[in-house]
VMD Tcl script that builds the backbone (N, CA, C; Angstrom):
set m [mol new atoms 387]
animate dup $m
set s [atomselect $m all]
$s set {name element resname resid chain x y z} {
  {N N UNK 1 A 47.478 131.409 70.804}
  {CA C UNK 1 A 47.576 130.851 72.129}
  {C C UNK 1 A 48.219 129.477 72.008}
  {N N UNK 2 A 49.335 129.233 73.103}
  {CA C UNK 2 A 49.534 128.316 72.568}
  {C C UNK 2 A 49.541 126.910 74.202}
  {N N UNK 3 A 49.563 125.869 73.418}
  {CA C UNK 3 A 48.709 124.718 74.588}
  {C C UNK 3 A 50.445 124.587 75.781}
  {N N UNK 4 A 49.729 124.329 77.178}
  {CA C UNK 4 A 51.491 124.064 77.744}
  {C C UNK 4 A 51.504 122.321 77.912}
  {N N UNK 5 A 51.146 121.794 76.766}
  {CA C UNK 5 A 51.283 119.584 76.712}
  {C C UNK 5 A 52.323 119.591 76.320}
  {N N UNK 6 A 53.135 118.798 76.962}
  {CA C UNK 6 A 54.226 117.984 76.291}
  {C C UNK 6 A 54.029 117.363 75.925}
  {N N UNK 7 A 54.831 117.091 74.550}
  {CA C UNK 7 A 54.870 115.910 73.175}
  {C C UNK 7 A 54.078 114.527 73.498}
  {N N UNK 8 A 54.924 114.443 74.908}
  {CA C UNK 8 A 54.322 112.624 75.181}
  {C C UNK 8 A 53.012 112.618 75.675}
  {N N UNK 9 A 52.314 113.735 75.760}
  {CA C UNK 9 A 51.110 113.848 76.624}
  {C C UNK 9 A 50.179 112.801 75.642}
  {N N UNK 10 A 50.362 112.654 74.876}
  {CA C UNK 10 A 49.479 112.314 73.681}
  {C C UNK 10 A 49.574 110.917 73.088}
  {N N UNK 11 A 50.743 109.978 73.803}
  {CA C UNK 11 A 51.186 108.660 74.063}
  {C C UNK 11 A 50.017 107.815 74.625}
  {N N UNK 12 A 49.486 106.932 74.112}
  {CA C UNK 12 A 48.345 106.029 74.573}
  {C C UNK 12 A 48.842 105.365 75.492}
  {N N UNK 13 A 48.324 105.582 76.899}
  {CA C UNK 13 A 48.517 105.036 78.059}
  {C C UNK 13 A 48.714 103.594 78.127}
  {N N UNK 14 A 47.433 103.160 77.154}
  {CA C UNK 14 A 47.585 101.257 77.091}
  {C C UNK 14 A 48.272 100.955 76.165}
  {N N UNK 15 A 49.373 101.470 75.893}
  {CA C UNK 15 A 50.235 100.401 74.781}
  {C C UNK 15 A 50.995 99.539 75.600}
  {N N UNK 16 A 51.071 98.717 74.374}
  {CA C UNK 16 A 52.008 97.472 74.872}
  {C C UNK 16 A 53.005 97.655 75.493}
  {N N UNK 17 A 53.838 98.273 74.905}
  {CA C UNK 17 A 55.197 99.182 75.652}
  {C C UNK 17 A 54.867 99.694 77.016}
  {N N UNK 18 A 54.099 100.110 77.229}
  {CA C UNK 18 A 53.963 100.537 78.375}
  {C C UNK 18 A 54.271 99.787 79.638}
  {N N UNK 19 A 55.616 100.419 80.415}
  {CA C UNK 19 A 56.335 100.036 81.085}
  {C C UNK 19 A 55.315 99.178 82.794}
  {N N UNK 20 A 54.467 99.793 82.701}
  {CA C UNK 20 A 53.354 99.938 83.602}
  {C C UNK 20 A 52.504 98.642 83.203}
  {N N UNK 21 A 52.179 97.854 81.998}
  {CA C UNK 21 A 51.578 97.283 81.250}
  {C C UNK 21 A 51.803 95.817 81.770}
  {N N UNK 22 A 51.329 94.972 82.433}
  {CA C UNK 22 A 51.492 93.586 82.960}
  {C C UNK 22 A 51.832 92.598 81.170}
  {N N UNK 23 A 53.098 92.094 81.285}
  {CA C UNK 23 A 53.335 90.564 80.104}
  {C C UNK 23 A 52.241 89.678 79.921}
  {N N UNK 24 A 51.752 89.768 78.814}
  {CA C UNK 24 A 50.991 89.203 78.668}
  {C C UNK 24 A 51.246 87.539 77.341}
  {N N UNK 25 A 52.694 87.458 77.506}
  {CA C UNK 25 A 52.874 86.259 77.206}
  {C C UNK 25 A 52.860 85.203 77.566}
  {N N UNK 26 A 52.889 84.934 78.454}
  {CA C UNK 26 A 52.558 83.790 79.124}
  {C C UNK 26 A 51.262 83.244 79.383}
  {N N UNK 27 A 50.037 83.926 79.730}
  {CA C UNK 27 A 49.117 83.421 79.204}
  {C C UNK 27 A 48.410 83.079 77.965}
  {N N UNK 28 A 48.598 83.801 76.694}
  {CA C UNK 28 A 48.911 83.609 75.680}
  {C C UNK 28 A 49.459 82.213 75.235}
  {N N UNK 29 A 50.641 81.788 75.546}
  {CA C UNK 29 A 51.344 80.891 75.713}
  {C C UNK 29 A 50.302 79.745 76.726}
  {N N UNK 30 A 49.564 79.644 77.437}
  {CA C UNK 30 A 49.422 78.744 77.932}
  {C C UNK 30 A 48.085 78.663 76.864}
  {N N UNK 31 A 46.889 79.637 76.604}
  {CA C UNK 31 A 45.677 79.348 75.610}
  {C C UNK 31 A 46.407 78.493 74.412}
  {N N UNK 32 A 47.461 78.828 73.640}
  {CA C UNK 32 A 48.299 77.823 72.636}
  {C C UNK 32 A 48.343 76.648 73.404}
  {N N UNK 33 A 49.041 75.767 74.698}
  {CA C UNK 33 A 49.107 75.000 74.740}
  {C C UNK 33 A 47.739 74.207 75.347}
  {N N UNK 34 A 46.867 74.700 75.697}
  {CA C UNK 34 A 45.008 73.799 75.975}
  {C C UNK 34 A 45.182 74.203 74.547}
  {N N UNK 35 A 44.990 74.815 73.341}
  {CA C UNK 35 A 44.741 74.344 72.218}
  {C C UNK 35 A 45.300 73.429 71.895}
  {N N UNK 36 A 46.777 73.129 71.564}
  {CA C UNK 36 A 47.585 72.245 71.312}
  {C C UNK 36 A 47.601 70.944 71.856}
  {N N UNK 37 A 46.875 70.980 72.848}
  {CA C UNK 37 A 46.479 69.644 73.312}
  {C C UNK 37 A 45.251 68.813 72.820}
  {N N UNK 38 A 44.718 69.020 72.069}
  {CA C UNK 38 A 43.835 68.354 70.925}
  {C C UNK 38 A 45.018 67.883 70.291}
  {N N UNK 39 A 45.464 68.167 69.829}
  {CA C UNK 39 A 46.542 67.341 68.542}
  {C C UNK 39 A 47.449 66.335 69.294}
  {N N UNK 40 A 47.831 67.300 71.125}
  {CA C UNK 40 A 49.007 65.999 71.683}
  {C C UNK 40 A 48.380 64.926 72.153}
  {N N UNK 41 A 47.088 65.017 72.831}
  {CA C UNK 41 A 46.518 64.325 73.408}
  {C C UNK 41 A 46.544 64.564 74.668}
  {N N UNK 42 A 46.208 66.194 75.411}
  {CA C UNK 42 A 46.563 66.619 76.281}
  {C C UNK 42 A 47.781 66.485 76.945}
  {N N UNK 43 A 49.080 65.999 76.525}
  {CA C UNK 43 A 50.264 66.879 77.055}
  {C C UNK 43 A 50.538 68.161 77.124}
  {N N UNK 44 A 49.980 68.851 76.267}
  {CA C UNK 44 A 50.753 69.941 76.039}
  {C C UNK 44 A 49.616 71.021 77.665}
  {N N UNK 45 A 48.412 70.303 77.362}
  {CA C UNK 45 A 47.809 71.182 78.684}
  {C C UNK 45 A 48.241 70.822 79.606}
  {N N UNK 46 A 48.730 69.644 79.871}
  {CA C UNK 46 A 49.445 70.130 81.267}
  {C C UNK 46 A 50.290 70.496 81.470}
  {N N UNK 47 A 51.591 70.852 80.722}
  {CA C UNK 47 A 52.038 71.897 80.946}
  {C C UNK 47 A 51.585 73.096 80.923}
  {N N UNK 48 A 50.528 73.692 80.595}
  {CA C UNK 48 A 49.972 74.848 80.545}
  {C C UNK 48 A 49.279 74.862 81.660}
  {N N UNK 49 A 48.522 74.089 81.889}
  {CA C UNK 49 A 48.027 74.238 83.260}
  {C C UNK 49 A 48.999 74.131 84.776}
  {N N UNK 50 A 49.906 73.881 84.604}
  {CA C UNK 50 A 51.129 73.559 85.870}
  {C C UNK 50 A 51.546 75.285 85.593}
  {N N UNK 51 A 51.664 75.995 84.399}
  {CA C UNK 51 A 52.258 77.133 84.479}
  {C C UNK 51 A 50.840 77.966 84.458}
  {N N UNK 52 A 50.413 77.789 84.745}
  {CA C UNK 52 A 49.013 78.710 85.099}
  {C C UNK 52 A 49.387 78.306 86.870}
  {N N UNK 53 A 49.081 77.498 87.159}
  {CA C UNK 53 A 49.012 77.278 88.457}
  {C C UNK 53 A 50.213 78.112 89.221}
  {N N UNK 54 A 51.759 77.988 88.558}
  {CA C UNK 54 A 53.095 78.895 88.829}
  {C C UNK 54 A 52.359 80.008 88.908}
  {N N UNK 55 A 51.795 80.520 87.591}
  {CA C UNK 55 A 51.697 82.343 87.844}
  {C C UNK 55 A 50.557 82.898 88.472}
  {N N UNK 56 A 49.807 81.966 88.610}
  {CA C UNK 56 A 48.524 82.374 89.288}
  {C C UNK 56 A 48.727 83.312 90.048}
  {N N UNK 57 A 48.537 83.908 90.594}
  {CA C UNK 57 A 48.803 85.420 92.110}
  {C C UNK 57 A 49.899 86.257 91.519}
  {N N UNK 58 A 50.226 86.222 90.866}
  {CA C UNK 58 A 51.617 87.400 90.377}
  {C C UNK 58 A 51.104 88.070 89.893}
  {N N UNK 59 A 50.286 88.493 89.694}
  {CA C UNK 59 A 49.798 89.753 88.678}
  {C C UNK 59 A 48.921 90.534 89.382}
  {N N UNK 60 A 48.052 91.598 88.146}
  {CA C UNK 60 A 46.547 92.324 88.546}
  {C C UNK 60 A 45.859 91.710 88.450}
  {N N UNK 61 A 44.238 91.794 89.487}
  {CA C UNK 61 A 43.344 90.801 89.804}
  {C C UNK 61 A 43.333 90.395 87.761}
  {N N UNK 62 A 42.625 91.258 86.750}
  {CA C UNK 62 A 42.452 90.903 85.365}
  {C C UNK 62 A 43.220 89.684 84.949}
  {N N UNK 63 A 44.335 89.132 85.344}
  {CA C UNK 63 A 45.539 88.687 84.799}
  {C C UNK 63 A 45.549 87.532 85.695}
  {N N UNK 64 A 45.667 87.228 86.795}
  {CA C UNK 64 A 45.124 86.428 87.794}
  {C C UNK 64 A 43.498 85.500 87.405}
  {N N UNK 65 A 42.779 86.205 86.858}
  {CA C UNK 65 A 41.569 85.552 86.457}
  {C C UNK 65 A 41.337 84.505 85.372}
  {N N UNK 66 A 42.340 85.155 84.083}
  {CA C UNK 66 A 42.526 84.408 83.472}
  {C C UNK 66 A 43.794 83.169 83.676}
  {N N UNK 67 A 44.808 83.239 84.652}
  {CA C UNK 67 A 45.430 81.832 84.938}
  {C C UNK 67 A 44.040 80.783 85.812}
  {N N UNK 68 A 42.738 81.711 86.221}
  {CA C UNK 68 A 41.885 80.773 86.682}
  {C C UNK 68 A 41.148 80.528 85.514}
  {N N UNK 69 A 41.043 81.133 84.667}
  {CA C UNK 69 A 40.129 80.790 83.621}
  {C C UNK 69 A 40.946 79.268 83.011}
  {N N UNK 70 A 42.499 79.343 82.752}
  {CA C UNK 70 A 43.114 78.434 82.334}
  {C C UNK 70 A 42.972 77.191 82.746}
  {N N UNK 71 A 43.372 77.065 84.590}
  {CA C UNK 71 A 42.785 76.109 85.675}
  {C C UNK 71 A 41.561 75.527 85.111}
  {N N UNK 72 A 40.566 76.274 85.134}
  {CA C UNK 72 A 39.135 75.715 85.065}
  {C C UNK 72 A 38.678 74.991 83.699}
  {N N UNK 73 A 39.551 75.455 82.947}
  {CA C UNK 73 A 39.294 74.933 81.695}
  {C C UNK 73 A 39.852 73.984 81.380}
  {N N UNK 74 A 41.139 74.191 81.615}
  {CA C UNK 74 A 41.438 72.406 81.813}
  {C C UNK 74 A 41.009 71.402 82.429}
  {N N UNK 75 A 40.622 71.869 83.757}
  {CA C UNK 75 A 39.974 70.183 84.512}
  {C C UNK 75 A 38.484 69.950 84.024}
  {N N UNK 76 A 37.712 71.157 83.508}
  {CA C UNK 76 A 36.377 70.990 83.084}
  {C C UNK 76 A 36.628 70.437 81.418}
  {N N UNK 77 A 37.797 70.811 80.644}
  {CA C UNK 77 A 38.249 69.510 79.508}
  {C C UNK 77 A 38.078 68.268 79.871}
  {N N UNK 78 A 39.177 67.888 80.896}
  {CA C UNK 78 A 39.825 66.862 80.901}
  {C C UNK 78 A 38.398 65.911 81.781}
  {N N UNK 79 A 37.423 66.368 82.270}
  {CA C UNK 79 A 36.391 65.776 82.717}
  {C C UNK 79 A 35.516 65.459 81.209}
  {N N UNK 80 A 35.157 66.293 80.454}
  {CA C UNK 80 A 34.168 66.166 79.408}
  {C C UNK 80 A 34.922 64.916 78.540}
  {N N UNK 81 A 36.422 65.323 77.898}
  {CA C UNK 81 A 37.039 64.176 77.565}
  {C C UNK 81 A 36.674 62.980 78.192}
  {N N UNK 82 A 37.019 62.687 79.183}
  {CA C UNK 82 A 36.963 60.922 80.218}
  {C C UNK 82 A 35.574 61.082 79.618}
  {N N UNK 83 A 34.596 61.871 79.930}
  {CA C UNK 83 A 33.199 61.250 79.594}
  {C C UNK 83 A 32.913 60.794 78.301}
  {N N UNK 84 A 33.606 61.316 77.181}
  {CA C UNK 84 A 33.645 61.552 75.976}
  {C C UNK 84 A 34.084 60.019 75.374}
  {N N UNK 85 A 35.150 59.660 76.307}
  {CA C UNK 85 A 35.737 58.284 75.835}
  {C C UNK 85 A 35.252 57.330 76.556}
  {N N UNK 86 A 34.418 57.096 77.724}
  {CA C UNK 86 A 33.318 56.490 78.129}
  {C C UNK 86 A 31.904 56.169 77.246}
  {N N UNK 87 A 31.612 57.454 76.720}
  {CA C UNK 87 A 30.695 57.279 75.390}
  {C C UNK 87 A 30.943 56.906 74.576}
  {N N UNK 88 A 32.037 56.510 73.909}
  {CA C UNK 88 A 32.457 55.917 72.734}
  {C C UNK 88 A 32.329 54.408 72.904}
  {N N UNK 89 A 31.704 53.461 74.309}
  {CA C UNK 89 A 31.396 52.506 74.161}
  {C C UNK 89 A 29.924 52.499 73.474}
  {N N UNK 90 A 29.020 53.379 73.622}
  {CA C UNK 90 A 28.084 53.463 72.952}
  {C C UNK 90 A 27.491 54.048 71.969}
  {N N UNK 91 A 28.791 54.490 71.419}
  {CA C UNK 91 A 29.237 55.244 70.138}
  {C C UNK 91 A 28.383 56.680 69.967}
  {N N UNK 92 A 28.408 57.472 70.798}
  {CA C UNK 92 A 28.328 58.715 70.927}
  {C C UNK 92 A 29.380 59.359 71.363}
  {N N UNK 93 A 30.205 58.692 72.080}
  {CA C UNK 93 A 31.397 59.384 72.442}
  {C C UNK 93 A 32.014 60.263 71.409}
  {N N UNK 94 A 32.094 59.932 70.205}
  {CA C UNK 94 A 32.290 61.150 69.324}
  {C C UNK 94 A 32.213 62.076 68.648}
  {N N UNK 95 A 31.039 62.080 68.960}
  {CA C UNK 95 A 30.245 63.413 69.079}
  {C C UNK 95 A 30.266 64.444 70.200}
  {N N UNK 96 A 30.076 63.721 71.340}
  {CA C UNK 96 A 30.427 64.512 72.059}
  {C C UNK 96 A 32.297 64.704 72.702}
  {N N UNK 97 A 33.132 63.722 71.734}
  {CA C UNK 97 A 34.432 64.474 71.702}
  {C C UNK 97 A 34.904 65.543 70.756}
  {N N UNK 98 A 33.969 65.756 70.148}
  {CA C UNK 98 A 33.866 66.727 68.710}
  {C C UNK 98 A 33.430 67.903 69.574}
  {N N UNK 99 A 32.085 67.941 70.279}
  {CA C UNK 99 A 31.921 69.137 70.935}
  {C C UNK 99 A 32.608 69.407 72.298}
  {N N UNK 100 A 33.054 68.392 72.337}
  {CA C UNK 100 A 34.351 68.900 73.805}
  {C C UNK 100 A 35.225 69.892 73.214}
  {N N UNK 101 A 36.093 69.426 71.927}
  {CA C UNK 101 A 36.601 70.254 71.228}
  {C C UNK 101 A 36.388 71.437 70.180}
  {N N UNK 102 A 34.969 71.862 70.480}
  {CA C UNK 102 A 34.724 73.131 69.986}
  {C C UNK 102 A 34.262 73.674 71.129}
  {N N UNK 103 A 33.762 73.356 72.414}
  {CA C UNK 103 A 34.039 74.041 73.622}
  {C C UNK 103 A 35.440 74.760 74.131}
  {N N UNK 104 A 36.110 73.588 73.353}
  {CA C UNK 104 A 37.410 74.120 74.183}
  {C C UNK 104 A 37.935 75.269 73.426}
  {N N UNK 105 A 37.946 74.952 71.686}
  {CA C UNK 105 A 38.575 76.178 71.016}
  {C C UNK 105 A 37.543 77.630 71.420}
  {N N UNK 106 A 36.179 77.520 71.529}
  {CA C UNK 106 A 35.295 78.554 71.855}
  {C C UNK 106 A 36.427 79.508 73.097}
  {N N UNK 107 A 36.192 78.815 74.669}
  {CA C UNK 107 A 36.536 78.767 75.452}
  {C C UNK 107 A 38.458 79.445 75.549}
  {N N UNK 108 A 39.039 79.273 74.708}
  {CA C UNK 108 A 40.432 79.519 74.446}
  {C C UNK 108 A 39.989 81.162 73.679}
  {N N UNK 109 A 39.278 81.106 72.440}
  {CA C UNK 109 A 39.211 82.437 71.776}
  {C C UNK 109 A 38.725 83.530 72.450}
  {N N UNK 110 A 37.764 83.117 73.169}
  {CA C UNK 110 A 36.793 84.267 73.899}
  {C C UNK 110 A 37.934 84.469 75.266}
  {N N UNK 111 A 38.985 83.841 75.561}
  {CA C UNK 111 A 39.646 83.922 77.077}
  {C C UNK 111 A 40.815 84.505 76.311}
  {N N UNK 112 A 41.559 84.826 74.769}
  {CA C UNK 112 A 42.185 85.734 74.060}
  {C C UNK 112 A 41.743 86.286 73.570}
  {N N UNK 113 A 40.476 86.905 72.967}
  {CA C UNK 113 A 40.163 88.422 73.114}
  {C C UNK 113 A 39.996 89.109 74.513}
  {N N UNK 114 A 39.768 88.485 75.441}
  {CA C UNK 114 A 39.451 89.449 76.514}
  {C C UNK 114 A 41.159 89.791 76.713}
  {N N UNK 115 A 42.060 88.520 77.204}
  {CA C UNK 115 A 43.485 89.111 77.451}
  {C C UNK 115 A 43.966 90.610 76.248}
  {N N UNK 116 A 43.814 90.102 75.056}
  {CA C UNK 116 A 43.740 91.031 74.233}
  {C C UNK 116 A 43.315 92.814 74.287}
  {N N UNK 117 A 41.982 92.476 75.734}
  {CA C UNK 117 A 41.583 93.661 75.544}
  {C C UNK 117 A 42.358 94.118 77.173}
  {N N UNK 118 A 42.609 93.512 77.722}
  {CA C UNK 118 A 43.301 93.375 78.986}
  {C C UNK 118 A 42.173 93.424 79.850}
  {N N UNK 119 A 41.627 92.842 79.965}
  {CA C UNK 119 A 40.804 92.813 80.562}
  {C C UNK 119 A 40.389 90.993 81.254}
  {N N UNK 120 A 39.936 90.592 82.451}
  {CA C UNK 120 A 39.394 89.278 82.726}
  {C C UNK 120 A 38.314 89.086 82.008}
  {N N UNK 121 A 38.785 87.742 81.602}
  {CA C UNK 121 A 37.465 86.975 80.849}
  {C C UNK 121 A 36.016 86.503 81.329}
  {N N UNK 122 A 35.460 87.030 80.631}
  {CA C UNK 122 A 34.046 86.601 81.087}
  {C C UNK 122 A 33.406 85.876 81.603}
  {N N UNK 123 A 32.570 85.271 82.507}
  {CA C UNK 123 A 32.023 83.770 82.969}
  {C C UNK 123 A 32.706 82.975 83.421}
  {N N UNK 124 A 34.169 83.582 84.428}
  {CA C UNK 124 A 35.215 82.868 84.436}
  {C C UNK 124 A 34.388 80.913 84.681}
  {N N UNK 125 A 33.541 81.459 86.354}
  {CA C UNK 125 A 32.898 79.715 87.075}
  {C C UNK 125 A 32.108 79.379 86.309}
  {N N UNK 126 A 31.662 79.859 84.722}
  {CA C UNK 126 A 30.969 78.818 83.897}
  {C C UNK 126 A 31.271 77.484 83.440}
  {N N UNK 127 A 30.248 76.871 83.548}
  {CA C UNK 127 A 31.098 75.261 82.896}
  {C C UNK 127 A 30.802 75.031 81.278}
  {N N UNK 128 A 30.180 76.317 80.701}
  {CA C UNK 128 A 30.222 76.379 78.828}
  {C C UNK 128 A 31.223 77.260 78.888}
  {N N UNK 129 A 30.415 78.300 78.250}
  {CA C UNK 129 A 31.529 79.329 77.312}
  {C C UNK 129 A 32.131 80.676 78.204}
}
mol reanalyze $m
mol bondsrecalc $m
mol representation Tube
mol addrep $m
C-alpha cells in the first residue's frame, strides 16, 4: 500500500526558511545592542530602543511583545542605573550597578530564548526577570 504525501509533506513547518516565518533579526539585533550598552555606556541602547520603538506594531502579536519587552527594559535599566550612580555617593552604588547589570544580561537571555523559540517573552510588565 502505498501513502498519497508528497515529498514536502514532511518539511518542518517552523523553519527558519519558512517563507511564512516573521525576521527575526532585528530584534536579535536590538538584545545585542541593551547588551552592548554596558561597555558603551548606554549608546548603543538607544539606538536599540528607538528601533524597537520603529518596529513595534509590524509584526505577530509574539514579535510585537518582545519590541515591548525591549522598551521596558531599557527605561527600567536606565532608571536602576541613575539610581545606581546616585548610590555611589554612599558607596553602594556599585553594587547595585553590578546587579543592574546582571539584571540586564538575565533579562536580554531569557527575552532570546523565547525569540528563539518564537514565541513572546515571559513577564513581559515585570520589573525583574
Amino acid at each position: 500500500m502505498t501513502d498519497n504525501l508528497h515529498p514536502d509533506d514532511n518539511h518542518d513547518r517552523r523553519s527558519v526558511n519558512d517563507p511564512g516565518s516573521p525576521d527575526t533579526t532585528i530584534p536579535i539585533v536590538i538584545y545585542a545592542l541593551l547588551l552592548a550598552g554596558i561597555i558603551s555606556g548606554g549608546l548603543t541602547q538607544v539606538i536599540g530602543v528607538i528601533m524597537a520603538y520603529v518596529y513595534r506594531g509590524k509584526g505577530p502579536h509574539w514579535l510585537d511583545e518582545h519590541y515591548r519587552y525591549h522598551i521596558r527594559t531599557f527605561w527600567m535599566a536606565m532608571l536602576y542605573f541613575a539610581i545606581s550612580g546616585l548610590l555611589t555617593l554612599i558607596m553602594i552604588g556599585f553594587v547595585t550597578w553590578l546587579l543592574t547589570v546582571v539584571w540586564l544580561v538575565i533579562r536580554c537571555v531569557k527575552g532570546l530564548k523565547s525569540l528563539q523559540e518564537k514565541r513572546a517573552p515571559d513577564n513581559v510588565d515585570t520589573w525583574l526577570f
